[in-house]
PDB file of N, CA, C and O in Angstrom:
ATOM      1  N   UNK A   1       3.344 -13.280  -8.386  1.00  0.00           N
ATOM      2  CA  UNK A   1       4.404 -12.460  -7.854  1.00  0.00           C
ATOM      3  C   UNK A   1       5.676 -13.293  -7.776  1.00  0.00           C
ATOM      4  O   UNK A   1       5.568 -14.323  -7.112  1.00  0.00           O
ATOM      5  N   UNK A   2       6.632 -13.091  -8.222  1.00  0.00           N
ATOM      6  CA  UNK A   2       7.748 -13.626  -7.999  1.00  0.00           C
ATOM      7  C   UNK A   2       8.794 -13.618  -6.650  1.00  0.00           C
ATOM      8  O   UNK A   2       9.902 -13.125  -6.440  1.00  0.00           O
ATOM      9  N   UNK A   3       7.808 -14.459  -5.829  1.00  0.00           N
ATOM     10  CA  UNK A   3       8.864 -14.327  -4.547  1.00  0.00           C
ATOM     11  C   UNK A   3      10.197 -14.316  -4.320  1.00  0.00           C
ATOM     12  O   UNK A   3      10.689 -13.652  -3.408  1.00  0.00           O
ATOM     13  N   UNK A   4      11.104 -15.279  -5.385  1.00  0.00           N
ATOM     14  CA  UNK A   4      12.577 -14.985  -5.507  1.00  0.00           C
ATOM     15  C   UNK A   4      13.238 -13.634  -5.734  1.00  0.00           C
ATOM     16  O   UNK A   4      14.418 -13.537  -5.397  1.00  0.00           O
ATOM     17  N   UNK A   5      12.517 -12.389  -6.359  1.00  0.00           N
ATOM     18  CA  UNK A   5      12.950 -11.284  -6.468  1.00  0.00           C
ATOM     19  C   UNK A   5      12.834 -10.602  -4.753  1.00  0.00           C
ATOM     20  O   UNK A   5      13.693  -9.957  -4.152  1.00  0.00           O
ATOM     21  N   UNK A   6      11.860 -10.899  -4.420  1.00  0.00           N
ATOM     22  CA  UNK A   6      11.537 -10.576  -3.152  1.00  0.00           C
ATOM     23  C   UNK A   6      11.843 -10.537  -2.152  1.00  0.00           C
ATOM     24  O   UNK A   6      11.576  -9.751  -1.242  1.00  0.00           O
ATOM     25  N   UNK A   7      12.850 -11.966  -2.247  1.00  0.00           N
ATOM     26  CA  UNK A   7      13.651 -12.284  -0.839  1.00  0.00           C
ATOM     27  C   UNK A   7      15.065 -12.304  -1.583  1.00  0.00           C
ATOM     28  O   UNK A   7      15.938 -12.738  -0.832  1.00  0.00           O
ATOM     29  N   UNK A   8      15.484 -11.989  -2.721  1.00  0.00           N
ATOM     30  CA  UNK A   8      17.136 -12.080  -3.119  1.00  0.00           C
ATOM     31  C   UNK A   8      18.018 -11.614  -2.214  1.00  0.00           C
ATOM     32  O   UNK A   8      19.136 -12.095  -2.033  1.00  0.00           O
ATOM     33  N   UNK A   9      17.315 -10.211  -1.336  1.00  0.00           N
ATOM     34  CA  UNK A   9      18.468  -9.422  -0.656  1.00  0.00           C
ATOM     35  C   UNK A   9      18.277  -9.466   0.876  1.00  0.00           C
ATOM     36  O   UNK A   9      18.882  -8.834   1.742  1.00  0.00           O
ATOM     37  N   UNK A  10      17.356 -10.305   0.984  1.00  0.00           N
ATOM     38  CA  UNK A  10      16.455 -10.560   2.811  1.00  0.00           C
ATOM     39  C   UNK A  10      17.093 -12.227   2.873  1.00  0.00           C
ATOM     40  O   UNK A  10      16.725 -13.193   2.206  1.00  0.00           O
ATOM     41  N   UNK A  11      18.018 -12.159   3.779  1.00  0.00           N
ATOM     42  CA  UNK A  11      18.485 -13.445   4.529  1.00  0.00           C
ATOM     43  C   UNK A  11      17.731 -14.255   5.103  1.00  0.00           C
ATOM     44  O   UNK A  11      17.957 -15.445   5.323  1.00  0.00           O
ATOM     45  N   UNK A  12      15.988 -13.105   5.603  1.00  0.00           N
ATOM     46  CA  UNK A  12      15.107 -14.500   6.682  1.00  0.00           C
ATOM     47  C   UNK A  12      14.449 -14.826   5.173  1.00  0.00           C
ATOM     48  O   UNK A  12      13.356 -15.323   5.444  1.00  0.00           O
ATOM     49  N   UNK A  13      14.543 -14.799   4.193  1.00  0.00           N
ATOM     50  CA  UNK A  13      13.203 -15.075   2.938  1.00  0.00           C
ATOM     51  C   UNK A  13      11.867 -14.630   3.332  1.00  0.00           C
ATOM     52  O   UNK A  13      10.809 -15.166   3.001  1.00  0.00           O
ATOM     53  N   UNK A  14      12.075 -13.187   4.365  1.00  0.00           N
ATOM     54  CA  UNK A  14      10.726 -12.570   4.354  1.00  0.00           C
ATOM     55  C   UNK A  14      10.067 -11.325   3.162  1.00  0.00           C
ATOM     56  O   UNK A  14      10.873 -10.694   2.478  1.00  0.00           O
ATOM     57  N   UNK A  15       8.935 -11.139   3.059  1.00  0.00           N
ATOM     58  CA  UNK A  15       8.440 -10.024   2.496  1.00  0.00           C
ATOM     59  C   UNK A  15       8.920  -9.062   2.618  1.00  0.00           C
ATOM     60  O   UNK A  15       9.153  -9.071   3.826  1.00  0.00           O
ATOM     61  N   UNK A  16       9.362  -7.941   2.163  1.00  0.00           N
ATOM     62  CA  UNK A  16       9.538  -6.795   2.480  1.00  0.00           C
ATOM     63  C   UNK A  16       8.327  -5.618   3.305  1.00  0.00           C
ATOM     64  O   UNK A  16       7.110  -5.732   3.160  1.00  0.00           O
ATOM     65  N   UNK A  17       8.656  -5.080   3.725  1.00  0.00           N
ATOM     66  CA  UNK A  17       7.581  -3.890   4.750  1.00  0.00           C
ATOM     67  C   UNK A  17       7.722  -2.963   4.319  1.00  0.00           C
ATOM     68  O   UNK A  17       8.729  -2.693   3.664  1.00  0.00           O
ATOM     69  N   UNK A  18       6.755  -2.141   4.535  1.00  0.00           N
ATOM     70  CA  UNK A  18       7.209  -0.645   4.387  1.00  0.00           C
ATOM     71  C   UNK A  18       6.235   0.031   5.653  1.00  0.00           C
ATOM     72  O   UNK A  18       5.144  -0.441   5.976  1.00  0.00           O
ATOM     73  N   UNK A  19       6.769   1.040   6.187  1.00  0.00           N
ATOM     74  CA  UNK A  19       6.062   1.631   7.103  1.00  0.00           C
ATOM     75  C   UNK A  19       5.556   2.684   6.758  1.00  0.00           C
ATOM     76  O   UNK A  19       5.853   3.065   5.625  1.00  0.00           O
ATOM     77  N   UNK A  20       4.418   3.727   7.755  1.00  0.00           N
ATOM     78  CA  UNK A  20       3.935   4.711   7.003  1.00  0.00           C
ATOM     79  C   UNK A  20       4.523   5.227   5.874  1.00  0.00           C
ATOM     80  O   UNK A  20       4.322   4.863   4.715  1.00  0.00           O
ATOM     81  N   UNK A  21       5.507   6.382   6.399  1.00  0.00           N
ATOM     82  CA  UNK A  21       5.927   7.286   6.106  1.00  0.00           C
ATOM     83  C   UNK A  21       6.079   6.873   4.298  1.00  0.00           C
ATOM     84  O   UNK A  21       5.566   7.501   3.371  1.00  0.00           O
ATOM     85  N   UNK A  22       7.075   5.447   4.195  1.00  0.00           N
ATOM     86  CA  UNK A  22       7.518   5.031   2.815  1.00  0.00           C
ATOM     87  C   UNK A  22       5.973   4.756   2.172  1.00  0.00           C
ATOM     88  O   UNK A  22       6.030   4.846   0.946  1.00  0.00           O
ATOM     89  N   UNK A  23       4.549   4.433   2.679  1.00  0.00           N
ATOM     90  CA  UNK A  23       3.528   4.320   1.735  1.00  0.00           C
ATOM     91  C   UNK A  23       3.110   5.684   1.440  1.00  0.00           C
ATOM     92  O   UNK A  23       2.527   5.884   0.375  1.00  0.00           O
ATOM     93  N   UNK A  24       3.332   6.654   2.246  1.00  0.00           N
ATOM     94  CA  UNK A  24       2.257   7.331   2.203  1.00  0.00           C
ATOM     95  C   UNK A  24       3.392   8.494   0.837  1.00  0.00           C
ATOM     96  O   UNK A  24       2.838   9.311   0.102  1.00  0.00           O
ATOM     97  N   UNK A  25       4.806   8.275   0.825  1.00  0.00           N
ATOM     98  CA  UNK A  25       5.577   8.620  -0.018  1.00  0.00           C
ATOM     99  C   UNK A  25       5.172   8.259  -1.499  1.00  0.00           C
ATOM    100  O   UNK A  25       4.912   9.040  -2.415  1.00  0.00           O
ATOM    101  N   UNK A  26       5.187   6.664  -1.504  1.00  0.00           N
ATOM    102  CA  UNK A  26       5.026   5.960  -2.670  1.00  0.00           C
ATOM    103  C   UNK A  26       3.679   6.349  -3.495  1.00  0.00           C
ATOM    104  O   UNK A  26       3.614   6.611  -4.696  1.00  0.00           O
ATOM    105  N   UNK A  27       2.368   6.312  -2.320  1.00  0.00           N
ATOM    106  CA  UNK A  27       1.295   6.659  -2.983  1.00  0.00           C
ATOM    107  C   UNK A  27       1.080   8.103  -3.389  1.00  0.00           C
ATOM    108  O   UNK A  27       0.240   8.565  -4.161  1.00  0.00           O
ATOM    109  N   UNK A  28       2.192   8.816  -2.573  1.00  0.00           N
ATOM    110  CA  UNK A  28       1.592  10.693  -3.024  1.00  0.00           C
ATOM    111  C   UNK A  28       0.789  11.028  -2.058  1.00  0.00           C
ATOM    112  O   UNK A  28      -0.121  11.587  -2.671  1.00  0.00           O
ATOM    113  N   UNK A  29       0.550  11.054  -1.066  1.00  0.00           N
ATOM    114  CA  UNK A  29      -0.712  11.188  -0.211  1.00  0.00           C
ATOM    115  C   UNK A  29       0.201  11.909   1.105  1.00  0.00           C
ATOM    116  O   UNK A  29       1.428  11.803   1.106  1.00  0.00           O
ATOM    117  N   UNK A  30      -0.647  12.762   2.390  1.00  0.00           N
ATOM    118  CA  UNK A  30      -0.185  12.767   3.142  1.00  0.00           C
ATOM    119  C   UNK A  30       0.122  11.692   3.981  1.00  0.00           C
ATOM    120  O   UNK A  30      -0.229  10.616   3.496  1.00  0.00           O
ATOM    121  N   UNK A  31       0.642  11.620   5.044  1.00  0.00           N
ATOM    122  CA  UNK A  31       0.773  10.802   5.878  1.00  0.00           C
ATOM    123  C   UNK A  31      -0.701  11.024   7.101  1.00  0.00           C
ATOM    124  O   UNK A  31      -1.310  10.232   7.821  1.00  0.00           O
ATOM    125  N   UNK A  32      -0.765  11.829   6.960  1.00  0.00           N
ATOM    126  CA  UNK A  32      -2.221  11.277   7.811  1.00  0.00           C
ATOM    127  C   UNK A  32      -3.678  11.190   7.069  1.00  0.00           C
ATOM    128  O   UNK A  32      -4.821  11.148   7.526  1.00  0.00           O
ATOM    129  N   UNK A  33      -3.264  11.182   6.002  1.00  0.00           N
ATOM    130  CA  UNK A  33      -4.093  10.277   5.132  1.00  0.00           C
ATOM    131  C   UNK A  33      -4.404   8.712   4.996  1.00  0.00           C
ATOM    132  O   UNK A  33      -5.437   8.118   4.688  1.00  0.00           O
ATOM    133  N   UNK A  34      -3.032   8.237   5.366  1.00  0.00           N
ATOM    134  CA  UNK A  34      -3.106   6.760   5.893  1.00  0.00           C
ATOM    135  C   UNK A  34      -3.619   6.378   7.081  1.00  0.00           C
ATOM    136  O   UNK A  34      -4.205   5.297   7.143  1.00  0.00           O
ATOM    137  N   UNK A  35      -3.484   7.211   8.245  1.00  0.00           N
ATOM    138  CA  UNK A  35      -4.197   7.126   8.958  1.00  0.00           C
ATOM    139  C   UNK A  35      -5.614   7.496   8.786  1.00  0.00           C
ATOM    140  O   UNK A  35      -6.121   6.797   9.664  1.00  0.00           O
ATOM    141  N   UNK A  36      -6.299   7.947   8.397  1.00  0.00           N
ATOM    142  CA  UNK A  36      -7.500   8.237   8.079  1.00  0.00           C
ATOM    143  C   UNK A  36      -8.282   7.217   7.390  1.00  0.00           C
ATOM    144  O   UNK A  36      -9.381   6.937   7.867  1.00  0.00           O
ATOM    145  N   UNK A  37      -7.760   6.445   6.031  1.00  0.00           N
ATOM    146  CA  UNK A  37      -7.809   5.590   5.846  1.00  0.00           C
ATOM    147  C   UNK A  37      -7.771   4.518   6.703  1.00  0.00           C
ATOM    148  O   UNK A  37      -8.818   3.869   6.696  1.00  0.00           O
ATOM    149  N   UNK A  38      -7.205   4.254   7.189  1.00  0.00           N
ATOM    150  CA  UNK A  38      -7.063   3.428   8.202  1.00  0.00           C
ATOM    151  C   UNK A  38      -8.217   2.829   9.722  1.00  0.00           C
ATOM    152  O   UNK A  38      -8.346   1.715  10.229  1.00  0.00           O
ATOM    153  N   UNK A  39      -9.007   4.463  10.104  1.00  0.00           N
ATOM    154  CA  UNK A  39      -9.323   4.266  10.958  1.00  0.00           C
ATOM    155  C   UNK A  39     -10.630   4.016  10.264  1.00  0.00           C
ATOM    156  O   UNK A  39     -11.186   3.067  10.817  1.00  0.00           O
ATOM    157  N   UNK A  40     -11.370   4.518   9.225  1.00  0.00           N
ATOM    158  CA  UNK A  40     -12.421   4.490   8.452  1.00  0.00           C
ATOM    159  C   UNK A  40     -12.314   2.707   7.551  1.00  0.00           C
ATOM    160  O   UNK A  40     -13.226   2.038   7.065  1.00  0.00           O
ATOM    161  N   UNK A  41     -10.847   2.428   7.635  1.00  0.00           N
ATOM    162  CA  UNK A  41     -11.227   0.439   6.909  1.00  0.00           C
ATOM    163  C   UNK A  41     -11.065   0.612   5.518  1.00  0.00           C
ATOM    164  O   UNK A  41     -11.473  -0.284   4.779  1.00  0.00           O
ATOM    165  N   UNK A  42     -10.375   1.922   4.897  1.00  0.00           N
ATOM    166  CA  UNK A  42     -10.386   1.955   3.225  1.00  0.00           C
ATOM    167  C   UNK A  42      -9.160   1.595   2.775  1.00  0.00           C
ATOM    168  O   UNK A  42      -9.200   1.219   1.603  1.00  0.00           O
ATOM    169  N   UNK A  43      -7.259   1.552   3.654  1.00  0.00           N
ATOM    170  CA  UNK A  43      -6.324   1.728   3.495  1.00  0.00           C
ATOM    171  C   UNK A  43      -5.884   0.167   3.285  1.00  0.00           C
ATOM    172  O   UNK A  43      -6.508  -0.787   3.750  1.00  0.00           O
ATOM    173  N   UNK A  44      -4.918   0.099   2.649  1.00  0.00           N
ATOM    174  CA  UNK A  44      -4.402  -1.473   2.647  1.00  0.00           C
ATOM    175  C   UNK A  44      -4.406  -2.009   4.030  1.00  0.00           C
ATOM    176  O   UNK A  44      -4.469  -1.328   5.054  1.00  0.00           O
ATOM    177  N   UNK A  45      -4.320  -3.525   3.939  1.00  0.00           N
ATOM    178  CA  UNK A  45      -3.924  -3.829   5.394  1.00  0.00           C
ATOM    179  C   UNK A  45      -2.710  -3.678   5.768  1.00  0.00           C
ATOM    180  O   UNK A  45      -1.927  -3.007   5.097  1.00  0.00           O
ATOM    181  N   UNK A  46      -2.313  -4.359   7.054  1.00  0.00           N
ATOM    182  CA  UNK A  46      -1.105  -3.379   7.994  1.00  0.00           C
ATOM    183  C   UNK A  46      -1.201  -4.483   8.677  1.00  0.00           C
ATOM    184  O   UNK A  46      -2.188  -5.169   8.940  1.00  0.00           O
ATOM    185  N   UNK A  47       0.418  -4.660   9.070  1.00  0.00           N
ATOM    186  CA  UNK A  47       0.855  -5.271  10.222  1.00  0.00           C
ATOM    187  C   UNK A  47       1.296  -4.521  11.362  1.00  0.00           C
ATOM    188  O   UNK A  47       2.155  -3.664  11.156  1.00  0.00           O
ATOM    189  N   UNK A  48       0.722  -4.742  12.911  1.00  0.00           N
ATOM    190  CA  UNK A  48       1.428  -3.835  13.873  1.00  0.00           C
ATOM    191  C   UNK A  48       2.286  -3.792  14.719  1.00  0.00           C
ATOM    192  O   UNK A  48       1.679  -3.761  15.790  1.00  0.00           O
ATOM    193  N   UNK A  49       3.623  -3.763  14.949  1.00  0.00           N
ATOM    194  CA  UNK A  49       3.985  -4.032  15.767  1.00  0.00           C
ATOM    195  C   UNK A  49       4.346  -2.944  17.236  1.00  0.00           C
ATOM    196  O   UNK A  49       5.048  -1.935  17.171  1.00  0.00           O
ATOM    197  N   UNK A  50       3.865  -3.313  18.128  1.00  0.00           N
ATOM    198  CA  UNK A  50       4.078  -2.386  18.920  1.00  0.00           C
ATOM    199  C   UNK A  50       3.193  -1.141  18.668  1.00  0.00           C
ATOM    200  O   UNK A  50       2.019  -1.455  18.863  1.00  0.00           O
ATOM    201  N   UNK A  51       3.300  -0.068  18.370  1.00  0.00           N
ATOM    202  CA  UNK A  51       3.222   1.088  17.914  1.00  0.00           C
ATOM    203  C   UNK A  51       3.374   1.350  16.784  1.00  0.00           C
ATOM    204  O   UNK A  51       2.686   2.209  16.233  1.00  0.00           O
ATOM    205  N   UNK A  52       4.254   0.713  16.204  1.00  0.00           N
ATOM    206  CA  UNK A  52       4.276   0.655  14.289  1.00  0.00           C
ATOM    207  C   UNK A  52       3.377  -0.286  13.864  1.00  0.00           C
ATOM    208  O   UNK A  52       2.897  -1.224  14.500  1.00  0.00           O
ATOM    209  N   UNK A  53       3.133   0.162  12.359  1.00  0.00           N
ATOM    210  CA  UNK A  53       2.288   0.100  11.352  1.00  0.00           C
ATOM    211  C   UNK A  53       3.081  -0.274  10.380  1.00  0.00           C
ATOM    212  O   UNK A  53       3.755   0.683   9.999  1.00  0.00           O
ATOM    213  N   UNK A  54       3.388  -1.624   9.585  1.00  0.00           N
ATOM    214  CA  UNK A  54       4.111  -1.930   8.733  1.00  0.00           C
ATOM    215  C   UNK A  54       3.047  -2.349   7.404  1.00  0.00           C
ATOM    216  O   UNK A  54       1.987  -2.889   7.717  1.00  0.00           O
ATOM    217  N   UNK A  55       3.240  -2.179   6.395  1.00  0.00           N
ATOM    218  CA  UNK A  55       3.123  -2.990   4.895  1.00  0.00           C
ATOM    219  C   UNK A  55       3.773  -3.305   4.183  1.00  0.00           C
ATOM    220  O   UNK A  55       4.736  -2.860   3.557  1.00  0.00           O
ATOM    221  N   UNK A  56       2.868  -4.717   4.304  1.00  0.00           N
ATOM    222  CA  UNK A  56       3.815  -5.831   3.370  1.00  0.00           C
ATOM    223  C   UNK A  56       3.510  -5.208   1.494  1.00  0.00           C
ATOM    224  O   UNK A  56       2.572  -4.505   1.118  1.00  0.00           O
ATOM    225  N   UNK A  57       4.161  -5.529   1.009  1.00  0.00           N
ATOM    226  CA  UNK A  57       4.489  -5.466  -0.201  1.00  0.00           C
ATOM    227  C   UNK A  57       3.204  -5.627  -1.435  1.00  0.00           C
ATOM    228  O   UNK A  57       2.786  -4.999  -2.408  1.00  0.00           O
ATOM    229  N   UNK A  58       2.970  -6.624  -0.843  1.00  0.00           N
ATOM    230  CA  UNK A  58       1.944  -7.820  -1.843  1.00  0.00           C
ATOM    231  C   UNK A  58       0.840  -7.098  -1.562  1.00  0.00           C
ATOM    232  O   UNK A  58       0.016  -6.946  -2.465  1.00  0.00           O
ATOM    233  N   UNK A  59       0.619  -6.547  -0.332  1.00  0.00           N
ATOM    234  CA  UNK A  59      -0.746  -6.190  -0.004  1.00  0.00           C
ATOM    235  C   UNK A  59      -1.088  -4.988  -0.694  1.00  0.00           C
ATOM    236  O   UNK A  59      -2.099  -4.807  -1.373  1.00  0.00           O
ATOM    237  N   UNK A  60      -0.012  -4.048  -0.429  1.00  0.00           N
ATOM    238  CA  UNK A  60      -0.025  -2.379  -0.945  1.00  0.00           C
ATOM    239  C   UNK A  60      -0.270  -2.726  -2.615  1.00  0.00           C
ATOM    240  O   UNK A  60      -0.993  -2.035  -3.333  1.00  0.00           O
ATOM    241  N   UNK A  61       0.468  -3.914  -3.070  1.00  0.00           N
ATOM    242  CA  UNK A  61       0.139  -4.309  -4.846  1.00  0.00           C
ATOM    243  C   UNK A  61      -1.407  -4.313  -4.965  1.00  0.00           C
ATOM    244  O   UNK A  61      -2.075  -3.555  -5.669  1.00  0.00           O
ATOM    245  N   UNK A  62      -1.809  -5.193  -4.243  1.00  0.00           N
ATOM    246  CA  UNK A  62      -3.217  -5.802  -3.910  1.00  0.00           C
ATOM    247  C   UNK A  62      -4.227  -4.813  -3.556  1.00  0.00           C
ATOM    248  O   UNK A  62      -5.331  -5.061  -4.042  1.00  0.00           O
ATOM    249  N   UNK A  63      -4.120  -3.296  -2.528  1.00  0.00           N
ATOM    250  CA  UNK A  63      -4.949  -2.609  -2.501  1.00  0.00           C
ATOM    251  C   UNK A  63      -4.886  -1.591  -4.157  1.00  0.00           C
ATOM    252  O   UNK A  63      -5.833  -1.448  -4.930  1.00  0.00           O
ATOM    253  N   UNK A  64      -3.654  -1.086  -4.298  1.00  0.00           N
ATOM    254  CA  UNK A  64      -3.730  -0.394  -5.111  1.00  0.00           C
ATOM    255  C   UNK A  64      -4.420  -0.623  -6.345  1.00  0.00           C
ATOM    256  O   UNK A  64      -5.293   0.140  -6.759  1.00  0.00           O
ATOM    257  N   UNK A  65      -3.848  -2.214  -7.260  1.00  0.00           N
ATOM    258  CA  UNK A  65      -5.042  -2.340  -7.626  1.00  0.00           C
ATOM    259  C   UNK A  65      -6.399  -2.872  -7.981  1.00  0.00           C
ATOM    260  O   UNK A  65      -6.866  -3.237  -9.060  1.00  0.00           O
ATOM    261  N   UNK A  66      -7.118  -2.789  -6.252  1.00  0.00           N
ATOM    262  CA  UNK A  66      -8.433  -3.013  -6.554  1.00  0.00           C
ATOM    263  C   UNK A  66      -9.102  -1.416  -6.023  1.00  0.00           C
ATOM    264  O   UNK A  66     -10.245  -1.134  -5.664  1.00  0.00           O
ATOM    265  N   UNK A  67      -7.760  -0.479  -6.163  1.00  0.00           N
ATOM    266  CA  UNK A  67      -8.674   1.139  -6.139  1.00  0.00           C
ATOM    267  C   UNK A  67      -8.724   1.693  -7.829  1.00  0.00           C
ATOM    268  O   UNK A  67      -9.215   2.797  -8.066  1.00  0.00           O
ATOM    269  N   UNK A  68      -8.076   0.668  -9.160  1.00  0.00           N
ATOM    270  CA  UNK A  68      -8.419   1.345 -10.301  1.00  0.00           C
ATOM    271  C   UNK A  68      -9.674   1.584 -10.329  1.00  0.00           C
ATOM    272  O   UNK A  68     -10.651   1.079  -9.775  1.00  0.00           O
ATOM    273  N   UNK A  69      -9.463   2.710 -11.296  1.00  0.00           N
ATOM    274  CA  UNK A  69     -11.148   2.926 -11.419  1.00  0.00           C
ATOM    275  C   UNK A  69     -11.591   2.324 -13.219  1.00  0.00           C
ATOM    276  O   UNK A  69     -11.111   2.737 -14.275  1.00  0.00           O
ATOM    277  N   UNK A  70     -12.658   1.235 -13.007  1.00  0.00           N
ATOM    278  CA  UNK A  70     -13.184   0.365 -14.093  1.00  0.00           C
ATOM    279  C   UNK A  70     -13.791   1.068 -15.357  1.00  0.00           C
ATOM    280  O   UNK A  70     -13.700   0.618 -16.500  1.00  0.00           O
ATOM    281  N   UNK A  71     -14.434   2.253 -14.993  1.00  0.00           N
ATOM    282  CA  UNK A  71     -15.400   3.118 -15.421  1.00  0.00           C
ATOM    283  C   UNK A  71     -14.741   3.761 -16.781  1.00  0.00           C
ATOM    284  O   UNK A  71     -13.969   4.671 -16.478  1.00  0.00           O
ATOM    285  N   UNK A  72     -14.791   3.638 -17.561  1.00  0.00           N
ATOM    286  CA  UNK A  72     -14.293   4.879 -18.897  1.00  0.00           C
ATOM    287  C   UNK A  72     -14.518   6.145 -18.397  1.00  0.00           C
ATOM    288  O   UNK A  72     -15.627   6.460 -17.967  1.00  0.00           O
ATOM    289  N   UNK A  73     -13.411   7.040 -18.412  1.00  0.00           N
ATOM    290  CA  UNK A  73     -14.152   8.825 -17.968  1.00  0.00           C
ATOM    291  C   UNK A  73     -14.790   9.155 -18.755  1.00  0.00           C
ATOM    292  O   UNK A  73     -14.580   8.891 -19.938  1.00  0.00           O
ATOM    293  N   UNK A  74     -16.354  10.245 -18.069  1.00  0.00           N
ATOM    294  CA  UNK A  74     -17.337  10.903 -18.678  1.00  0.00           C
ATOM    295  C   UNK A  74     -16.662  11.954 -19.509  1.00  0.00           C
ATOM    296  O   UNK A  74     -15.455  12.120 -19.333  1.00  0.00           O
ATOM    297  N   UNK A  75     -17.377  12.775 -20.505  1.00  0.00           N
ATOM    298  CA  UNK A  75     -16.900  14.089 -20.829  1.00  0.00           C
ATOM    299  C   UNK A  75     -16.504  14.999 -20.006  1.00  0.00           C
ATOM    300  O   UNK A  75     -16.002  16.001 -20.517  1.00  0.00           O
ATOM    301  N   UNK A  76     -16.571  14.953 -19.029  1.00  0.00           N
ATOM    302  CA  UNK A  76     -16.666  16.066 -17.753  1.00  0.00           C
ATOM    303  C   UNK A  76     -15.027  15.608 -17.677  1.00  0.00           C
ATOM    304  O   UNK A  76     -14.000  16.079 -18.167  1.00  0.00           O
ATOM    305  N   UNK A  77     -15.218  14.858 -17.117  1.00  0.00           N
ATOM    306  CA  UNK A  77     -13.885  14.249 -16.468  1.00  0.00           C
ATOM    307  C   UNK A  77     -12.624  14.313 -17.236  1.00  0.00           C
ATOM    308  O   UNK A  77     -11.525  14.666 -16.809  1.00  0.00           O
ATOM    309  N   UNK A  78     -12.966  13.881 -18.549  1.00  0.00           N
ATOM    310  CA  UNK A  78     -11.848  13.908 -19.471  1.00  0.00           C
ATOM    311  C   UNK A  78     -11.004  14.969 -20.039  1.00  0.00           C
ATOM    312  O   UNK A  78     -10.010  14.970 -20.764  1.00  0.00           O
ATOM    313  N   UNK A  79     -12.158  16.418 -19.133  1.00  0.00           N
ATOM    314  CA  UNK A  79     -11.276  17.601 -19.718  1.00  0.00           C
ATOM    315  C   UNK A  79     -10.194  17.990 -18.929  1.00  0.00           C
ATOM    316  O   UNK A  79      -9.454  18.901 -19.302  1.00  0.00           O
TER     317      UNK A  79
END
């Protein structure tokens, strides 16, 4: 990952976050889908602060993809 792209426009040279609302945008999903995920242990990890739920960047890269799916589609699937 190229951390210099990462921090070009962040003064502390931190990661970027995103909170629900922007994952649950990015992925297409509802928003209480992340929560659901979440309470079940399937959703990326999360930082909390307070009452918020932040994700880092790297991680949301990192869950997404180890949810590809490996498998070639069956005939079924492919229609």
């Amino acid at each position: 990952m190229d951390n210099e792209h990462l921090t070009a426009d962040n003064p502390w040279g931190l990661e970027p976050l995103m909170d629900v609302q922007e994952l649950a945008t990015y992925l297409g999903v509802p928003v209480s889908t992340i929560y659901d995920w979440r309470t079940r242990g399937l959703g990326p990890r999360a930082y909390r602060f307070g009452k918020h739920l932040k994700f880092a960047v790297s991680d949301v890269r990192k869950w997404t993809e180890e949810q590809r799916d490996t498998e070639a589609p069956t005939a079924a699937e492919g229609r």
